[in-house]
N, C-alpha and C positions, 0 to 999 in steps of 0.2 A: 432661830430668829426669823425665815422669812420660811413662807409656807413650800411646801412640796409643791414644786409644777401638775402632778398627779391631780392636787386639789383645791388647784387655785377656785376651779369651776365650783367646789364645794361648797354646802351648806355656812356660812359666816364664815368663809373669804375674806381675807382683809379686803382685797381685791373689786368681790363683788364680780356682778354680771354685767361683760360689756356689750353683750349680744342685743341688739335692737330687734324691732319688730323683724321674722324670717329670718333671723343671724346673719341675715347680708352683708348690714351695715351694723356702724355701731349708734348704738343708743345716745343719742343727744343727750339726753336727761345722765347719765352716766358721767359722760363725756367733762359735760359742765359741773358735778357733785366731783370727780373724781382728779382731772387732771389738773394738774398746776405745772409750771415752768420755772425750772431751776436756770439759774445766770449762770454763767461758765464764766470764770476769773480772766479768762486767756479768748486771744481771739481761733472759734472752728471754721471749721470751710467746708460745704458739700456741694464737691465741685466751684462753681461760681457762684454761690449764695455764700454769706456773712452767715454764721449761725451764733447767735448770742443767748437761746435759751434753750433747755430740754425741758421737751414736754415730757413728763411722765406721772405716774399713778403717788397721789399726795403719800400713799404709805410708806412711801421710801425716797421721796423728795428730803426728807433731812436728813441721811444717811448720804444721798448722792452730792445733796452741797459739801458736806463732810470728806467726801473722797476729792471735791474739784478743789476744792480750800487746801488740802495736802498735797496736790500731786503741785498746785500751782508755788507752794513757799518749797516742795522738793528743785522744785523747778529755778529758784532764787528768783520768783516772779520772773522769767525771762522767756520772751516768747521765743526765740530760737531754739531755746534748750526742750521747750515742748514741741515745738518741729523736728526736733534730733528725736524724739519720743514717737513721732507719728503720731501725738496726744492730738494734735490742731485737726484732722482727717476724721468728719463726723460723720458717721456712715447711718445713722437714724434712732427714732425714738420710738414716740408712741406708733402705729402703725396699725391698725387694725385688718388684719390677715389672718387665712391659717400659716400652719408651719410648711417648710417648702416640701412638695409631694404629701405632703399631711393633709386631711380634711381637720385636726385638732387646730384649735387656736393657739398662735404662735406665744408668745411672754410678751413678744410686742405687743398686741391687743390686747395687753391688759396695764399699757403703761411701766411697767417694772422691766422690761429689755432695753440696750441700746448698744447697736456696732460703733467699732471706731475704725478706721484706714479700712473696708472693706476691700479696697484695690491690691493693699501687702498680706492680707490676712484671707482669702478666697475661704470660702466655707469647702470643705473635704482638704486645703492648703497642708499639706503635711511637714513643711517648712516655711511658715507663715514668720513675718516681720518681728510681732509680740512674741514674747517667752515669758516666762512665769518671775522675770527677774527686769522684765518691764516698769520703771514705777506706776504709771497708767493701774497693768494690770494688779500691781503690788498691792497698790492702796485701794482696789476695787476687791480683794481678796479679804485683807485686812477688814476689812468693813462687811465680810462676812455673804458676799456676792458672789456668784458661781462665775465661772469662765469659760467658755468654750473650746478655750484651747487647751481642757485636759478631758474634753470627753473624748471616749476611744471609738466608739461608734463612726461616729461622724465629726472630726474638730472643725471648728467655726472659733477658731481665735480673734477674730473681729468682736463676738456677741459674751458680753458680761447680763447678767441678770440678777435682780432679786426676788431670785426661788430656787430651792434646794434641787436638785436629776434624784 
């Protein structure tokens, strides 16, 4: 369903190229064709900012309303019961970077990543907050998104994406 990370950069990408002039930055013209912001049902928080929408890449902006629409009526619409979830702890979106210690482009920069509780789930966290039995992570699974909290390499339980390892 979602392409290989391998080949996001590839020839007809759903993705496409976020690389601006020099790949420093990302490409305005991209930027504006590409991202849209998904509403979250529930109230986020990063840190002291109100987060009410995700930026991310339109090819899996209905896929991701689709997970926040499920985890929020798992939830009986209650926001306590997604603070018992760490679901409210929004740790980022779109982001235009490489991957950490990478010179490759992160799935953030292409719109399709996004951490949640970054503070319970530390990237190498080998006993991170999320488990595989998370609803968050449940219905980010269900909907066919990869999870970082089962790569063996490196786990990063905060970082869901839509692109195949």
């Amino acid at each position: 369903m979602w392409p290989r990370q391998s080949d996001v950069l590839a020839y007809r990408s759903p993705y496409g190229d976020p690389r601006g002039r020099g790949g420093g930055v990302a490409s305005a013209r991209w930027q504006r064709a590409s991202l849209v912001a998904v509403p979250c049902p529930w109230t986020m928080w990063m840190g002291d900012i109100r987060i009410t929408r995700i930026s991310v890449h339109d090819y899996c902006a209905e896929s991701l309303g689709r997970v926040m629409g499920k985890v929020w009526i798992r939830a009986g619409k209650k926001q306590r019961q997604i603070e018992e979830w760490h679901a409210d702890k929004f740790g980022g979106g779109f982001n235009y970077r490489p991957m950490r210690g990478l010179s490759t482009l992160s799935m953030h920069a292409f719109g399709c990543a996004i951490d949640f509780d970054p503070e319970n789930n530390g990237l190498g966290d080998r006993t991170p907050f999320f488990t595989s039995s998370n609803p968050l992570i449940e219905e980010f699974e269900r909907e066919g998104w990869t999870w970082g909290g089962r790569w063996r390499s490196r786990v990063d339980a905060m970082h869901v994406q839509a692109a195949d390892v």
